[in-house]
C-alpha positions as CSV (number, residue, x, y, z in Angstrom):
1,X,0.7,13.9,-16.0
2,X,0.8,14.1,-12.1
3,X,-2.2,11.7,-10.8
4,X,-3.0,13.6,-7.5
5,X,-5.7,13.2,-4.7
6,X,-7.2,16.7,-4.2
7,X,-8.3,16.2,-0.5
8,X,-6.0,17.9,1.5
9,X,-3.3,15.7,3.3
10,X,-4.1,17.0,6.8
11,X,-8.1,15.8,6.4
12,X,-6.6,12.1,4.9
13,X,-3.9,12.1,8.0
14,X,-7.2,12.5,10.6
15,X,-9.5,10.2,8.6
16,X,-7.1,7.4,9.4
17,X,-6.5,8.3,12.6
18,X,-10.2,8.1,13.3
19,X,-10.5,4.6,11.3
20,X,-7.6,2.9,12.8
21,X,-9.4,1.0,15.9
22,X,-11.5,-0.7,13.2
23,X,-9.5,-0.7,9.9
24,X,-8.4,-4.1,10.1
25,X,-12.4,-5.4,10.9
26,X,-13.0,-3.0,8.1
27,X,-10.2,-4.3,5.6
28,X,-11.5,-7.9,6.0
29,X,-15.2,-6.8,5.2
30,X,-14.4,-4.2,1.6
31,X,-12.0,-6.9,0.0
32,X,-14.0,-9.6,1.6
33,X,-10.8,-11.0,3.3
34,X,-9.5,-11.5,0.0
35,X,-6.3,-8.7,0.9
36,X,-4.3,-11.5,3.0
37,X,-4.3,-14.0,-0.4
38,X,-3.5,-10.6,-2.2
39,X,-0.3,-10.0,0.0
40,X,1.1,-13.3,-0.1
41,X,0.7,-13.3,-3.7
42,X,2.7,-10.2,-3.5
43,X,5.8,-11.9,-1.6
44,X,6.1,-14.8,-3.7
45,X,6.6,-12.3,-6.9
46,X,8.4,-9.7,-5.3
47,X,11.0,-12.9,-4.3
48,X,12.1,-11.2,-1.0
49,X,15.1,-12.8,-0.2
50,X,17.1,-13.7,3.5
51,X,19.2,-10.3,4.4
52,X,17.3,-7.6,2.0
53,X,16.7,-4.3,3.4
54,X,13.2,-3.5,2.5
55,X,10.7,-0.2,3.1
56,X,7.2,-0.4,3.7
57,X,5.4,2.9,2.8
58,X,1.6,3.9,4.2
59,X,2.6,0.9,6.3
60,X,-1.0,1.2,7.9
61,X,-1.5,-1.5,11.1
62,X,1.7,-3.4,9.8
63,X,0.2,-6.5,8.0
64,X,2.3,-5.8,4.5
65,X,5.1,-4.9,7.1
66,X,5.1,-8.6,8.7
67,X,5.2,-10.2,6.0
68,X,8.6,-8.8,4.5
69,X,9.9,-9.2,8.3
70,X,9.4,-12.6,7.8
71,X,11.1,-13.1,4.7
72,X,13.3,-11.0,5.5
73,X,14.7,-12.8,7.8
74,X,17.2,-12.2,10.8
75,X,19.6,-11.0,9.4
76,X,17.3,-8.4,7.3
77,X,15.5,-5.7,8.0
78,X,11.7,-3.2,7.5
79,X,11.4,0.4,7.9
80,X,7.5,1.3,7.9
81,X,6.4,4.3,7.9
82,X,2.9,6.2,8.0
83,X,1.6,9.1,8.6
84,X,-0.9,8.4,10.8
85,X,0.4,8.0,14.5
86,X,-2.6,5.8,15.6
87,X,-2.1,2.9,12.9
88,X,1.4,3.2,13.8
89,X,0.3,2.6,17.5
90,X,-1.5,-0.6,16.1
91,X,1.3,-1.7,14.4
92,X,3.6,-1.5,16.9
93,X,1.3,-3.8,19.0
94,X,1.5,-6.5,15.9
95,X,5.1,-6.2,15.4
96,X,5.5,-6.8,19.5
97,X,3.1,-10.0,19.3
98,X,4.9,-11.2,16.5
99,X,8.4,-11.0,18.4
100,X,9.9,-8.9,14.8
101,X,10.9,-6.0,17.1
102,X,14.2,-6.7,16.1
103,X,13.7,-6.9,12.5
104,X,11.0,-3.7,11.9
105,X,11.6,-0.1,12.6
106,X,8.7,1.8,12.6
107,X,8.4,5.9,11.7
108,X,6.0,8.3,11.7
109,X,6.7,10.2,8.2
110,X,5.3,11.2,4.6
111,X,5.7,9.2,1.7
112,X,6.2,12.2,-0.4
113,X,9.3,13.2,1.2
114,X,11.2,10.6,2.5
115,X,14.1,10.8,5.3
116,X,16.4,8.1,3.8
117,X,19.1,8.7,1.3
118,X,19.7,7.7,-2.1
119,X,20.2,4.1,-2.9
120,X,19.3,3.1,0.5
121,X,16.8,-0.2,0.3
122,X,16.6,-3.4,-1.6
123,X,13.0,-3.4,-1.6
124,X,10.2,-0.6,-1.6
125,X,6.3,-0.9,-1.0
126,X,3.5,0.2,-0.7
127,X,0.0,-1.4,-0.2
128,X,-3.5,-0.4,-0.4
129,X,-2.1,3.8,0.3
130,X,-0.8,5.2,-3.4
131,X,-4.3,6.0,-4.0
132,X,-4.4,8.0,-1.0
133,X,-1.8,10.4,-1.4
134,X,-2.0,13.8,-2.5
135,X,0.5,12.7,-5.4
136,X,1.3,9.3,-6.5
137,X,3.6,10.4,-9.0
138,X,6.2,12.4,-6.5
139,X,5.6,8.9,-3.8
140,X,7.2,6.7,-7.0
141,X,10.1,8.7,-7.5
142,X,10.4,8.9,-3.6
143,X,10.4,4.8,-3.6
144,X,12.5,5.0,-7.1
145,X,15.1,7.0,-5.6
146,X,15.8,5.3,-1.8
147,X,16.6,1.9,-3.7
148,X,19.7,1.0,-4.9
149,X,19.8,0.4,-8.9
150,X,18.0,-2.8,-9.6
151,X,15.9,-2.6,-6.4
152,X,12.5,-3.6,-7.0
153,X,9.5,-1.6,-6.1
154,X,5.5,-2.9,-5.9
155,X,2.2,-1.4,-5.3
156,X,-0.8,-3.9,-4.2
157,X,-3.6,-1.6,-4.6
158,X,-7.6,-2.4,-5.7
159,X,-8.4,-2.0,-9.1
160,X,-11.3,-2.5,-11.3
161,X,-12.4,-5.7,-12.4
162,X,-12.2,-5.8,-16.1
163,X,-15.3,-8.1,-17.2
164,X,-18.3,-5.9,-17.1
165,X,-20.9,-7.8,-15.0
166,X,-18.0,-8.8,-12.3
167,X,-17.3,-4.6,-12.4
168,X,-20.7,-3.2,-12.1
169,X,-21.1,-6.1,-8.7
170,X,-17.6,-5.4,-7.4
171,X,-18.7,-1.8,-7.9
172,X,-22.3,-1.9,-6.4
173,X,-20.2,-3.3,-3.4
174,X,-18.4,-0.6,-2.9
175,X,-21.4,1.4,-2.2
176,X,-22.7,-0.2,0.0
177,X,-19.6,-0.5,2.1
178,X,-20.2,3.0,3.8
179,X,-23.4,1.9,4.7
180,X,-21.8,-1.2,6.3
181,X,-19.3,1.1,8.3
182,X,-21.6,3.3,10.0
183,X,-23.4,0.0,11.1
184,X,-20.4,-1.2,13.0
185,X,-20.1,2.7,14.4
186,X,-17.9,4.2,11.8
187,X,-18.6,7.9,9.9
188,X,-20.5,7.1,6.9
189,X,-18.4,9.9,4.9
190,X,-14.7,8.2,6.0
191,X,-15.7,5.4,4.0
192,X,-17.7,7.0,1.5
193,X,-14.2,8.8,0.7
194,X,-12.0,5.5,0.5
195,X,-14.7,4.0,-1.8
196,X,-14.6,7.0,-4.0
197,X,-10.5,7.0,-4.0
198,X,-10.7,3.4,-4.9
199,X,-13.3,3.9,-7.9
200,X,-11.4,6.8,-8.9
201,X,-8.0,5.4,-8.9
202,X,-5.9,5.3,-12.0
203,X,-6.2,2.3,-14.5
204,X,-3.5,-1.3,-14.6
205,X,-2.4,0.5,-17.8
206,X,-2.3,4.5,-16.1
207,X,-0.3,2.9,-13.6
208,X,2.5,1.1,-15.3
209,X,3.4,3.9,-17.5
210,X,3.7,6.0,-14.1
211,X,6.0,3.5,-12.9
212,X,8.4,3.6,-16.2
213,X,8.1,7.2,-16.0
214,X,8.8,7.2,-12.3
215,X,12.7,5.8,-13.3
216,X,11.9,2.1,-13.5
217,X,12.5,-0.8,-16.3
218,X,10.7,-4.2,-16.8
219,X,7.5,-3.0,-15.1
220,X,4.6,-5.3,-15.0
221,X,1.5,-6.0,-13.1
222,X,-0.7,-9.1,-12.4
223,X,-4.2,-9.1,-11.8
224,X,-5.8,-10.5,-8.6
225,X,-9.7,-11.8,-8.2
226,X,-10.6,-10.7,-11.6
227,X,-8.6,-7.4,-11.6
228,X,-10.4,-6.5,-7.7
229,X,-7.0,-6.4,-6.8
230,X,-3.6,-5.5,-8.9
231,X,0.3,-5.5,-8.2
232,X,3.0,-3.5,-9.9
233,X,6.7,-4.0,-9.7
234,X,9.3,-2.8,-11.5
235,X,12.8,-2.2,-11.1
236,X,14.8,0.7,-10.6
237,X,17.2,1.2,-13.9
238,X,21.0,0.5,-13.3
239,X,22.9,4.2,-13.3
């Protein structure tokens, strides 16, 4: 079954243009700053080695971004790409104050219909934007198919907590959040929408099998802050 985001992709593309001056400010405040312990959870399972080749999908402002340019290393490299040309403006400034401009390349493009060829990465990712997309099925088998066999591929992404007191608060949260983000000047019904896409959001479980049915082996996930948080990697079958 094909999990798909019914908002049309034009209205998600200008909803994160319009968030991206304060989608950092407003990252830090929905996963209560718990995203940065999240992502470096994230490189110490996804064992990104000196010289890989990696690609960094719904790249956002470039935080996932920097942190595989760092593993990565000189003599490695990150494509990034988004779709929306103001979070790629932002990223560009990180990437610049970071002095990675050698090591990142950063594209304006749509993670359902990539413009790499096949077996082209070591490493595919994509944090905090699968639930996002208009279809999270066809953005696997886009991240499947631009690694080379063996290549691994991970989606950080919130989740729902499993324990049911932990859930109805983390949830509760969430509701609030929209509230929050017209307080610092934001549109009430931008976040109202992320919330929802979060809440709505396919289960640990959903998710796997949609990797394995994507074209990747040994899948697994691991929770994060009492399932708030989740990561899936699996590898892409040898031909």
């Amino acid at each position: 079954m094909v999990q798909t985001n019914n908002t049309p992709q034009k209205q998600v593309h200008s909803l994160f243009d319009r968030v991206a001056p304060k989608y950092d400010k407003m990252n830090n405040l929905i996963t209560l700053g718990l995203h940065r312990r999240w992502r470096a959870k994230t490189m110490e399972k996804l064992n990104v080695k000196k010289g890989d080749f990696a690609l960094d999908l719904c790249c956002g402002t470039g935080d996932l971004t920097l942190d595989l340019a760092r593993r990565v290393g000189p003599s490695g490299h990150v494509v990034a790409l988004d779709l929306s040309a103001e979070m790629l403006k932002l990223a560009k400034e990180k990437v610049k104050t970071a002095h990675l401009n050698d090591r990142v390349t950063l594209i304006e493009g749509d993670s359902m219909h990539l413009p790499f060829e096949d077996d082209h990465f070591d490493i595919t990712t994509i944090g905090f934007g699968l639930r996002n997309v208009p279809d999270a099925d066809q953005v696997l088998r886009e991240m499947v198919r631009v690694i080379r066999p063996g290549g691994k591929v991970a989606c950080l992404e919130t989740s729902q907590p499993q324990q049911p007191l932990i859930r109805l608060g983390w949830e509760g949260y969430f509701h609030v959040v929209p509230l929050m983000a017209k307080m610092t000047g934001s549109r009430y019904q931008d976040y109202d929408y992320l919330q929802k896409t979060t809440k709505s959001f396919v289960s640990v479980q959903k998710l796997a099998e949609m990797f394995a049915a994507a074209g990747m082996e040994s899948v697994k996930y691991s929770l994060f802050t009492f399932g708030a948080g989740a990561l899936h990697i699996g590898k892409k079958k040898m031909s």
